[in-house]
VOBA-1610 file (N, C-alpha, C; in pm, whole numbers, padded with zeros to 5 digits, always signed):
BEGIN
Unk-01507-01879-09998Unk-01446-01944-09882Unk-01524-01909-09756Unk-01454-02064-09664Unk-01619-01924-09541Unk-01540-02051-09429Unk-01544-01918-09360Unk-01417-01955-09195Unk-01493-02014-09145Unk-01394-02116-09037Unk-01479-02250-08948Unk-01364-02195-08827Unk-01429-02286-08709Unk-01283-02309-08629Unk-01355-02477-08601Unk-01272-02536-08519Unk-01285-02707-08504Unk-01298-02688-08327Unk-01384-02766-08275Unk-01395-02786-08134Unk-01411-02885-08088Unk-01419-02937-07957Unk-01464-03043-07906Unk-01475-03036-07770Unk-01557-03118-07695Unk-01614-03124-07566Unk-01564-03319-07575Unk-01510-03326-07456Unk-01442-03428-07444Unk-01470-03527-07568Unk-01410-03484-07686Unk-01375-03550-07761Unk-01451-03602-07873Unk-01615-03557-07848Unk-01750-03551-07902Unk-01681-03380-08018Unk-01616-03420-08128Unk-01613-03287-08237Unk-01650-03215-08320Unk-01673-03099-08333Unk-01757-02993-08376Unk-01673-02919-08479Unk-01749-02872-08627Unk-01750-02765-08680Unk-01831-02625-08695Unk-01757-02526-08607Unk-01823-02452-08547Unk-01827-02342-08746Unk-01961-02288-08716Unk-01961-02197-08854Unk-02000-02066-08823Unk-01948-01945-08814Unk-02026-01764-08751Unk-02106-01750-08853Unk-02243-01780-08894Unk-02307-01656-08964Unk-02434-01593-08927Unk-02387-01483-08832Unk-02475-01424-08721Unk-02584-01393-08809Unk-02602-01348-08937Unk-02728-01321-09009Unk-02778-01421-09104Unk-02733-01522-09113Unk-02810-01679-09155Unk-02787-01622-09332Unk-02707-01585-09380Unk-02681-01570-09492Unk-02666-01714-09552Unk-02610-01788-09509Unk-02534-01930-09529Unk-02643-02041-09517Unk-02718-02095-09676Unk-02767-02242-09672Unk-02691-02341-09722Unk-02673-02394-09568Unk-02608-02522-09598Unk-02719-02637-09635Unk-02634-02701-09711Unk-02747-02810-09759Unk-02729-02938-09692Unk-02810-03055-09659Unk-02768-03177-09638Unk-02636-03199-09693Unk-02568-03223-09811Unk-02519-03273-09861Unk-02353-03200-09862Unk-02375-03093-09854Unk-02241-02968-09780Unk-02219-02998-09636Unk-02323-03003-09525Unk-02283-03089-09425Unk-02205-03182-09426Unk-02234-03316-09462Unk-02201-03466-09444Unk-02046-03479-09538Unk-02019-03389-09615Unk-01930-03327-09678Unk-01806-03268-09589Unk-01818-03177-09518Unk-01771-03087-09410Unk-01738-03225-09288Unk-01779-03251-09263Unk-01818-03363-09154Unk-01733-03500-09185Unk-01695-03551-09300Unk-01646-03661-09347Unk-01539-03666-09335Unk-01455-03748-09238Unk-01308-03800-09177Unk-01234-03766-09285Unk-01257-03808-09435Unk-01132-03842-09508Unk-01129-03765-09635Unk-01309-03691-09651Unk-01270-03616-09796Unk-01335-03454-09737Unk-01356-03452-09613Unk-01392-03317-09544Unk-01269-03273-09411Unk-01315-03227-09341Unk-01292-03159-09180Unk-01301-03272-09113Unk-01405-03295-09109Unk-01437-03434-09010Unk-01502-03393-08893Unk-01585-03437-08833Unk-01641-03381-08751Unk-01768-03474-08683Unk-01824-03475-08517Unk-01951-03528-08539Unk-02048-03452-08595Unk-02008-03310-08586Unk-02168-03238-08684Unk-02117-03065-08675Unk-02197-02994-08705Unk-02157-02860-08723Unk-02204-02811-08642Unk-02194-02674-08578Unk-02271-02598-08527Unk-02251-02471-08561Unk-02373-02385-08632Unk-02348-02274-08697Unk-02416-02179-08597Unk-02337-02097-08566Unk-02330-01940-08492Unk-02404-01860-08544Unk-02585-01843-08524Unk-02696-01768-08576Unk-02743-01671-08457Unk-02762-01561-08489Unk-02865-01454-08416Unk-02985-01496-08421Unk-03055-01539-08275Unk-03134-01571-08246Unk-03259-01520-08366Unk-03264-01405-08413Unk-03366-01297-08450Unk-03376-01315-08548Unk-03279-01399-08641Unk-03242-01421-08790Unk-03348-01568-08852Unk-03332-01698-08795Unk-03411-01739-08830Unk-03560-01818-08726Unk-03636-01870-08826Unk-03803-01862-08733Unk-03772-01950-08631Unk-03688-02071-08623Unk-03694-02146-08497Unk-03629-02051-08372Unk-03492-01951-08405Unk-03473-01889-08322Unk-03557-01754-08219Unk-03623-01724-08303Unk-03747-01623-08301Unk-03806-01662-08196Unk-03852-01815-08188Unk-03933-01885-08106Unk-03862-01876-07953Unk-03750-01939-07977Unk-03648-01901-07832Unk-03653-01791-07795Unk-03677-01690-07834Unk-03722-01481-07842Unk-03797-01500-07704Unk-03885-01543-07775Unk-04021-01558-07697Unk-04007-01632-07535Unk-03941-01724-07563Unk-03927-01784-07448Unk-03836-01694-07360Unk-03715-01623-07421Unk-03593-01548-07322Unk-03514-01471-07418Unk-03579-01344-07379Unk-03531-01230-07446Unk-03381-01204-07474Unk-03322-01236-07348Unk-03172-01250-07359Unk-03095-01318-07465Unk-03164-01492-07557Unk-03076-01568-07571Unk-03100-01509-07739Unk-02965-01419-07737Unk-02904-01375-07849Unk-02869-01436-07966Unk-02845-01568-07916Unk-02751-01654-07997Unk-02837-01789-08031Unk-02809-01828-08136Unk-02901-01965-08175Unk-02785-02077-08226Unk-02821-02213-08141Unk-02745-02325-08202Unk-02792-02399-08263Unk-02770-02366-08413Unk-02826-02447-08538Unk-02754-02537-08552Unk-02783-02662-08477Unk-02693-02815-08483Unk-02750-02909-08623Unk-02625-02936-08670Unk-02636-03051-08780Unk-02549-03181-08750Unk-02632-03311-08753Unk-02545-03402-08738Unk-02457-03437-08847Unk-02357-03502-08841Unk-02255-03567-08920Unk-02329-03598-09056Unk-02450-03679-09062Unk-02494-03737-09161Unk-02600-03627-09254Unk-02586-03500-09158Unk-02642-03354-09228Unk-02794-03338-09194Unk-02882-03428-09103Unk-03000-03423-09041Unk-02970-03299-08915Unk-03068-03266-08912Unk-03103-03150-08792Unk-03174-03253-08670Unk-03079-03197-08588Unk-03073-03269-08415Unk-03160-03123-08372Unk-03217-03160-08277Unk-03279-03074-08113Unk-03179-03030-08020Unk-03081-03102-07975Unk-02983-03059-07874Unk-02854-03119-07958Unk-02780-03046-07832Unk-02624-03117-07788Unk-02560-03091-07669Unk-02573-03167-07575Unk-02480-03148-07458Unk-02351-03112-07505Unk-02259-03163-07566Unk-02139-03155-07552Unk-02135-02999-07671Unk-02204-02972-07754Unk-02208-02888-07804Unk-02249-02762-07806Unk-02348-02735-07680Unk-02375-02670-07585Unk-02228-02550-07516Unk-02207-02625-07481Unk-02073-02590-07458Unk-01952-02559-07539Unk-01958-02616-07648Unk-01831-02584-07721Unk-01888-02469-07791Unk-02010-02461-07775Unk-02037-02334-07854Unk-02085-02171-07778Unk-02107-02199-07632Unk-02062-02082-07505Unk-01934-02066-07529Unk-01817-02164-07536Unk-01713-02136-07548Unk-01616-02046-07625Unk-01730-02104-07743Unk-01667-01985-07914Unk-01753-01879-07857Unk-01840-01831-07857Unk-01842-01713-07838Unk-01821-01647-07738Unk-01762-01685-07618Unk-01661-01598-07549Unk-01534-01555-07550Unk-01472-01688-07657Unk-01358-01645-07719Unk-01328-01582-07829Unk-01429-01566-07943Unk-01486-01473-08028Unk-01504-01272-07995Unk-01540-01334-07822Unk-01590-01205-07818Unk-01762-01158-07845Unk-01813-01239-07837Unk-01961-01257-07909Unk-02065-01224-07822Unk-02021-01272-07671Unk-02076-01269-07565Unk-01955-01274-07424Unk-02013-01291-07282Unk-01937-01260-07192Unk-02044-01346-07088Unk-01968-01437-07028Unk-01993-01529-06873Unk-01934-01470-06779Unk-02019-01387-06665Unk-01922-01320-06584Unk-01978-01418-06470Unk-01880-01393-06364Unk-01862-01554-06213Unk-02024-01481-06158Unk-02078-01594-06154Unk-02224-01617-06125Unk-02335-01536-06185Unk-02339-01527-06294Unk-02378-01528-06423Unk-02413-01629-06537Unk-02513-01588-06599Unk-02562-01711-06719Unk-02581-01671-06869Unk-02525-01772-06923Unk-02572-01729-07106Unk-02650-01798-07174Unk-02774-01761-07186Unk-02898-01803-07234Unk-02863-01821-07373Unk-02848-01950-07435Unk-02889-01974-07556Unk-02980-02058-07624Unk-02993-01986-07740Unk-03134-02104-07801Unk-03081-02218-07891Unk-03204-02311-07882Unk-03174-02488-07959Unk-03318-02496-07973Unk-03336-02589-08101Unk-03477-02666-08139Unk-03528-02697-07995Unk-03409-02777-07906Unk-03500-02805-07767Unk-03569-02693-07663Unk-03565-02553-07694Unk-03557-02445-07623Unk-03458-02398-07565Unk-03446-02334-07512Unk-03319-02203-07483Unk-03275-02300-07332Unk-03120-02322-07309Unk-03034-02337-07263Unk-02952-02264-07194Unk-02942-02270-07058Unk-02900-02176-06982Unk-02743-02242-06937Unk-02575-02171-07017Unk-02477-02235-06975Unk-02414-02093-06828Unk-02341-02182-06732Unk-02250-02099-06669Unk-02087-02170-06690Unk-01988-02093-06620Unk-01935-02153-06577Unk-01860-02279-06449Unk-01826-02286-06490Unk-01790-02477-06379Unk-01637-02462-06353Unk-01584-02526-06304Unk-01477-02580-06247Unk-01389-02660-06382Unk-01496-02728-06405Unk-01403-02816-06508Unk-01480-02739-06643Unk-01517-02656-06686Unk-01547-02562-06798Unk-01635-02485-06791Unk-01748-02535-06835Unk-01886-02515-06876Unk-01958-02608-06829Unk-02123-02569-06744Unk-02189-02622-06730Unk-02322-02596-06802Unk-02411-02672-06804Unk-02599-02655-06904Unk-02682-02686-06857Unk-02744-02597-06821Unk-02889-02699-06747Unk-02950-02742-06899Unk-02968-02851-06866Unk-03078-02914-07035Unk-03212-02917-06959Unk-03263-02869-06899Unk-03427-02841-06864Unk-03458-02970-06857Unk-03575-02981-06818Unk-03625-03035-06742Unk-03635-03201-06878Unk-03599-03315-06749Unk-03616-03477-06832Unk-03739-03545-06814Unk-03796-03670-06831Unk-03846-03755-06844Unk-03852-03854-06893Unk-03908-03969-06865Unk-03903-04097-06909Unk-04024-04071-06997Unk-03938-04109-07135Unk-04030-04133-07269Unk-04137-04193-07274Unk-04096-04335-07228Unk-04202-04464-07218Unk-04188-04526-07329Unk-04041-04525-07441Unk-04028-04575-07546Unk-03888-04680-07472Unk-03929-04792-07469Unk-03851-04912-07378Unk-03840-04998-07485Unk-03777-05016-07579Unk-03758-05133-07694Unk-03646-05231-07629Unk-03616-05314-07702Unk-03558-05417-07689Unk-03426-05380-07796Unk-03322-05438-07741Unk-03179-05355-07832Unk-03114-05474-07863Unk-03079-05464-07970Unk-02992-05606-08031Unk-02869-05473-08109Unk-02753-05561-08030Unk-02647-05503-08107Unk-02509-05589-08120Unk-02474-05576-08234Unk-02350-05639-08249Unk-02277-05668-08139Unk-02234-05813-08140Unk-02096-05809-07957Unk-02180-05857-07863Unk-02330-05868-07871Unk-02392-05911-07761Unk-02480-06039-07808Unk-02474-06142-07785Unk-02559-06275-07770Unk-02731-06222-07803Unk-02770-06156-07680Unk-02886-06170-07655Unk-02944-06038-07672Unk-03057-05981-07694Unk-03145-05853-07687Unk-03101-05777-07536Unk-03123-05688-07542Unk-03143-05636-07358Unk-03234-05525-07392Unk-03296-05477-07285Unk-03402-05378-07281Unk-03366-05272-07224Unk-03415-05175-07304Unk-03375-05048-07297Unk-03481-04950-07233Unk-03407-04803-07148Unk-03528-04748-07063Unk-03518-04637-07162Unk-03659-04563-07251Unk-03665-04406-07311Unk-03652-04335-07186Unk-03580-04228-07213Unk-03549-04084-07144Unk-03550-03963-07260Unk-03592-03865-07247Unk-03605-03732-07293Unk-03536-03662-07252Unk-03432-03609-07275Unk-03400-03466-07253Unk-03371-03377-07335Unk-03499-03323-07366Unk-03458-03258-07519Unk-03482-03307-07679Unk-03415-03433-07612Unk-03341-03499-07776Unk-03365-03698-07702Unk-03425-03798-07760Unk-03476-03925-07748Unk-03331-03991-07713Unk-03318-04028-07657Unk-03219-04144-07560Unk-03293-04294-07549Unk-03199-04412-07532Unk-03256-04556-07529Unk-03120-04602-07415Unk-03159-04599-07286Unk-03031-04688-07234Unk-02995-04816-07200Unk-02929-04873-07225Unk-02930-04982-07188Unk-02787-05049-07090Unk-02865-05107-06974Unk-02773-05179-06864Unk-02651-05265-06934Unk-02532-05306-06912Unk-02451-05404-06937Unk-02407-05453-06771Unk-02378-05583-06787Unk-02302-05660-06663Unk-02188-05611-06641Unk-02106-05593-06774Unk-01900-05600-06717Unk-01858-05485-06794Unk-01751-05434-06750Unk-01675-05346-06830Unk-01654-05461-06985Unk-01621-05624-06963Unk-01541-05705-07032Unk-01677-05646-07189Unk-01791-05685-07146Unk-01965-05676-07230Unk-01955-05493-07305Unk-01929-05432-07241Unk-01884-05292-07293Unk-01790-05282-07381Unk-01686-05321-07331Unk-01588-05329-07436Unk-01586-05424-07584Unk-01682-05532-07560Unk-01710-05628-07682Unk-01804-05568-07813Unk-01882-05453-07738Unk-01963-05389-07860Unk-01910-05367-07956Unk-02015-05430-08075Unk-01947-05367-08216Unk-02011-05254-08265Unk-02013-05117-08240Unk-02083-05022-08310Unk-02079-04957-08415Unk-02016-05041-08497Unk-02027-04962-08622Unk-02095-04956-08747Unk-02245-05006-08682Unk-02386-05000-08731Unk-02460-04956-08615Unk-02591-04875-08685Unk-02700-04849-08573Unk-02725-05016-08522Unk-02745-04967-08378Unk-02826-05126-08320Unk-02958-05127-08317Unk-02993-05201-08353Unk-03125-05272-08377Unk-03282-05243-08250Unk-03351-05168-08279Unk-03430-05123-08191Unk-03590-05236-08222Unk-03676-05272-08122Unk-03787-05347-08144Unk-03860-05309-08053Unk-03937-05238-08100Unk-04048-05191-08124Unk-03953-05073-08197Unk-03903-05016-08349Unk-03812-04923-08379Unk-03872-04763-08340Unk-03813-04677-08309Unk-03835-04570-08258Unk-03871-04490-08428Unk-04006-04400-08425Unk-04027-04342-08577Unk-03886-04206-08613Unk-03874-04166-08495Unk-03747-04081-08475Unk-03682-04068-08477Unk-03588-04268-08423Unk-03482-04302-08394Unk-03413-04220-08242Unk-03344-04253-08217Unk-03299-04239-08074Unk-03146-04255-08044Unk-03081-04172-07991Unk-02900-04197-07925Unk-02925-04336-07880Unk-02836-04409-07879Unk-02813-04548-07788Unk-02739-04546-07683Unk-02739-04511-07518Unk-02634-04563-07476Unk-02585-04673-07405Unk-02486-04733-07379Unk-02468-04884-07296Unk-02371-04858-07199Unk-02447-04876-07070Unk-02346-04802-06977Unk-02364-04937-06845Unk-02239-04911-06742Unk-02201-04997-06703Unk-02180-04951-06516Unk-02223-05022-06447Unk-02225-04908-06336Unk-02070-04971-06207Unk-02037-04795-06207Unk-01904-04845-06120Unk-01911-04965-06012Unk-01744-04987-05987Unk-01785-05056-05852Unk-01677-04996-05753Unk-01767-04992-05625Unk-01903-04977-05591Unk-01965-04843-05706Unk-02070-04896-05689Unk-02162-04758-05797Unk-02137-04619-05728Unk-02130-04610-05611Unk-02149-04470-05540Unk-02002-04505-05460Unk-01912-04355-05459Unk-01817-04332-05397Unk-01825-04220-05307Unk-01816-04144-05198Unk-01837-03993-05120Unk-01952-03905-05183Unk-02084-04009-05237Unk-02212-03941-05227Unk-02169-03936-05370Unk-02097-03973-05459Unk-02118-03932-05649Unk-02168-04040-05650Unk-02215-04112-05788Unk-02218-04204-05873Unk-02151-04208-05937Unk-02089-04334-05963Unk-01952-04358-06112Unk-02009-04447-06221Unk-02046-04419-06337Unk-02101-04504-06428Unk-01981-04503-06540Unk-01987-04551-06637Unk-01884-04606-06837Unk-02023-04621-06901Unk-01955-04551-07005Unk-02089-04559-07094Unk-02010-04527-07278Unk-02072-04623-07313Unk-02080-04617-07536Unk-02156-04567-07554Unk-02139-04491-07669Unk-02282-04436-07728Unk-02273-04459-07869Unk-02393-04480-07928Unk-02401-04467-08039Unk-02501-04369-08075Unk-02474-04251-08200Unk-02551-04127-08163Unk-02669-04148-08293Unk-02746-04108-08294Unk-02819-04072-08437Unk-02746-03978-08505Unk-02767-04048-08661Unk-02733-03962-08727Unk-02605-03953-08737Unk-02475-04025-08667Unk-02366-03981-08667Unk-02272-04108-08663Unk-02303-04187-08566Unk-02223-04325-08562Unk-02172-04331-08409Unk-02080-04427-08355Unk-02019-04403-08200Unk-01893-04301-08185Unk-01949-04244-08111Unk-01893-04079-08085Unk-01806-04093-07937Unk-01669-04042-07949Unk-01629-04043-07801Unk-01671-04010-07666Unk-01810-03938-07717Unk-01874-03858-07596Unk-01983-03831-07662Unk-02113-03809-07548Unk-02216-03748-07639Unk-02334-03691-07452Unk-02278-03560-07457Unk-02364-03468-07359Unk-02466-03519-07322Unk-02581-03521-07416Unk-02698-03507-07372Unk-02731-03685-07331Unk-02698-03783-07377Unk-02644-03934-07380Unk-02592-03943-07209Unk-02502-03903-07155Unk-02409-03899-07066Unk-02546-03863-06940Unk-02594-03760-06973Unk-02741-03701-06876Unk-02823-03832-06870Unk-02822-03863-06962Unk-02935-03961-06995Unk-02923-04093-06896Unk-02796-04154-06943Unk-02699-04234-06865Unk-02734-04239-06690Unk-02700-04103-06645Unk-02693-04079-06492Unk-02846-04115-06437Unk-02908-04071-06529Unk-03041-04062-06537Unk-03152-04172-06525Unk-03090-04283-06595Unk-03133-04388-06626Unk-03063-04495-06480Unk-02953-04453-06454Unk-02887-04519-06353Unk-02971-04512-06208Unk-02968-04376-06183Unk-03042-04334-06064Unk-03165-04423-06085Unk-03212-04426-06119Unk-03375-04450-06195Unk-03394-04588-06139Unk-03290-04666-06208Unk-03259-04837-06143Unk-03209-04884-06018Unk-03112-04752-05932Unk-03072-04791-05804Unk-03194-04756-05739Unk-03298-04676-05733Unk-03372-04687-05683Unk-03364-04467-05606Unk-03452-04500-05475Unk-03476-04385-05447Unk-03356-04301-05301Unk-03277-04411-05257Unk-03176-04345-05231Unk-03030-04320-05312Unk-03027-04342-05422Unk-02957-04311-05488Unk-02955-04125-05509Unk-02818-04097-05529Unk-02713-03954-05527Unk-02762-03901-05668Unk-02780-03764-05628Unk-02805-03710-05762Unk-02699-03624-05840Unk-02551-03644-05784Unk-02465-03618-05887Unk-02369-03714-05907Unk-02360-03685-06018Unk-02240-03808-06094Unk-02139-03782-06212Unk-02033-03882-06198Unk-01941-03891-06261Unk-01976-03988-06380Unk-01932-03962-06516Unk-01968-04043-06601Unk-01794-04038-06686Unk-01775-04136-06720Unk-01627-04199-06807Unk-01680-04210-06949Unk-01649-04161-07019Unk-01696-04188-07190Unk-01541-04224-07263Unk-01526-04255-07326Unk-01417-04296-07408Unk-01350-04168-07428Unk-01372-04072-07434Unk-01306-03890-07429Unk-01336-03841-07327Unk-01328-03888-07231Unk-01306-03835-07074Unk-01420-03841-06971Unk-01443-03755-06880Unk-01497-03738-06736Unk-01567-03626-06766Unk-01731-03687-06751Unk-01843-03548-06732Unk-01933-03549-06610Unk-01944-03449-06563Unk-02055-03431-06484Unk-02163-03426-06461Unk-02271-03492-06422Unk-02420-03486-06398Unk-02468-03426-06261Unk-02584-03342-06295Unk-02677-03280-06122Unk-02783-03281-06172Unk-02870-03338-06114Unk-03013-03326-06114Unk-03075-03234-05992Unk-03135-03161-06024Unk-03160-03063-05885Unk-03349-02972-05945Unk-03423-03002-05841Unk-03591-02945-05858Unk-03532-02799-05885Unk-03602-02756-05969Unk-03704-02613-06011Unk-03848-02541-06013Unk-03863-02498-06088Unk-03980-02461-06099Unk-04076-02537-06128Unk-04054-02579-06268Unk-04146-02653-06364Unk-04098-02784-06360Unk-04047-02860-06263Unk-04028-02990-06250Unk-03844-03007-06233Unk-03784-03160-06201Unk-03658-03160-06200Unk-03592-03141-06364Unk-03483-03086-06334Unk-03369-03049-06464Unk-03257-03099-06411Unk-03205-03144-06498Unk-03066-03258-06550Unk-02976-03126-06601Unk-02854-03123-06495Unk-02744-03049-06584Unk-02610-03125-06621Unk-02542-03082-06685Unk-02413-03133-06765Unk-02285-03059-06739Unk-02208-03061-06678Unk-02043-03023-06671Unk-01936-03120-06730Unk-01866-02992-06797Unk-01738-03084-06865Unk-01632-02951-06978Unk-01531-02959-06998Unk-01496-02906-07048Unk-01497-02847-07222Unk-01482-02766-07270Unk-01437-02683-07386Unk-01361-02636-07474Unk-01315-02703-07537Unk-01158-02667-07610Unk-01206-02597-07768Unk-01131-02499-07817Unk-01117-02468-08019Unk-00992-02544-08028Unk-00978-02586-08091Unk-00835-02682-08190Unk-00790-02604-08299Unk-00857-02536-08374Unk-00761-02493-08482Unk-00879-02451-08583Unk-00812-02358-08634Unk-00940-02209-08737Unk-00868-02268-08907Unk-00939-02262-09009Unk-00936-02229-09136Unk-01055-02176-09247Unk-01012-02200-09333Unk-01136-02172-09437Unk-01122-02284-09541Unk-01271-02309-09607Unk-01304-02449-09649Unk-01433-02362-09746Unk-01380-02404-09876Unk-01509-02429-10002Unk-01583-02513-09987Unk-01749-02468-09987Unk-01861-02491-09992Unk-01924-02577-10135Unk-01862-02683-10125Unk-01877-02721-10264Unk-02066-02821-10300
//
């Protein structure tokens, strides 16, 4: 038997797994298992609780920041290994402060590691915040055909971390018509594949210096998810990008599981995209590894 607890970041859900010494190979197929609405837990993907020191991708994060103790070995729903997770980011600062694993003290940071490199969360107002380091425009701009929509629309690549495709809609009415319950159709197809999101910009777009955007996602690897972190960055990201250069660099984003936060703010090594939003555990058991 081997203890889980269940989490979620607005509504984007996680099976969180402790095995600080990587004793535990999960296989593809024990994932997507674990993960499955109706004959598992259910979940968009796992995230297993590793000591940085334990395995070689975490090692690598070593190197980068001595501090980040902790490694987030993310698996999507469909049991493929993702680079990031915004929303998981967070639900997993969260377990281990409620674990006891680690400690966020007020203006203070907890360095953890991801395939994308080490992740710096604090606390926020409305939970947890992440800087996801530094973004860019991919330059992977395909053309998106998806169920619910007539015509193709074109999509802008963004990086953060993990491949994003966004794409503009006219109406809340065009948002709400999507059918996502197939990947949508990419042209020129990404070799990687890529999150989808379709986001919709408030009106007015800007309220007391925020931005208000709605946004669907459809995730890799997983299907349309109530929320998806690093998607939501992407979103703000892609928005700013199109209003042009007086456009606000923080924002409000609406996902079908609630209200997240975006800041874009210069550093060192170029601008970084951060993420605020809350953290919840739902409920602990134990589950055969079959």
């Amino acid at each position: 038997m081997v203890a889980f607890t269940k989490g979620h970041g607005t509504g984007n859900d996680f099976i969180i797994i402790a095995d600080p010494d990587a004793e535990l190979d999960l296989t593809v197929e024990q994932v997507a298992v674990l993960c499955n609405r109706h004959f598992g837990i259910g979940a968009d993907g796992i995230l297993r609780v590793v000591r940085s020191s334990a395995i070689p991708e975490g090692v690598a994060t070593l190197e980068e920041e001595p501090q980040a103790e902790w490694f987030m070995d993310y698996r999507n729903a469909d049991g493929s290994i993702a680079e990031m997770c915004g929303n998981g980011v967070r639900v997993f600062a969260h377990y281990l402060v409620r674990s006891g694993l680690a400690t966020i003290e007020p203006g203070s940071t907890l360095p953890i590691g991801t395939r994308a490199g080490v992740r710096d969360v604090t606390r926020s107002a409305t939970g947890y915040q992440v800087d996801l380091g530094r973004w860019k425009l991919s330059g992977d701009d395909p053309l998106v055909r998806v169920d619910g929509l007539s015509v193709t629309r074109p999509g802008l690549g963004i990086d953060v971390g993990n491949p994003h495709v966004v794409v503009a809609l006219a109406s809340e009415a065009e948002l709400a018509s999507l059918e996502l319950h197939r990947a949508p159709d990419l042209e020129p197809p990404l070799p990687e594949g890529a999150n989808i999101e379709f986001v919709v910009p408030g009106e007015p777009l800007v309220r007391d210096g925020i931005g208000h955007v709605s946004m669907r996602v459809f995730e890799r690897g997983v299907g349309e998810t109530l929320s998806c972190g690093t998607g939501v960055a992407a979103t703000a990201l892609a928005v700013r990008h199109w209003a042009g250069a007086n456009a606000p660099s923080n924002w409000q984003v609406e996902v079908p599981g609630g209200t997240l936060g975006v800041r874009m703010f210069p550093a060192e090594d170029g601008e970084h995209v951060a993420l605020s939003g809350p953290a919840q555990l739902v409920f602990q058991g134990e589950v055969d590894l079959v």
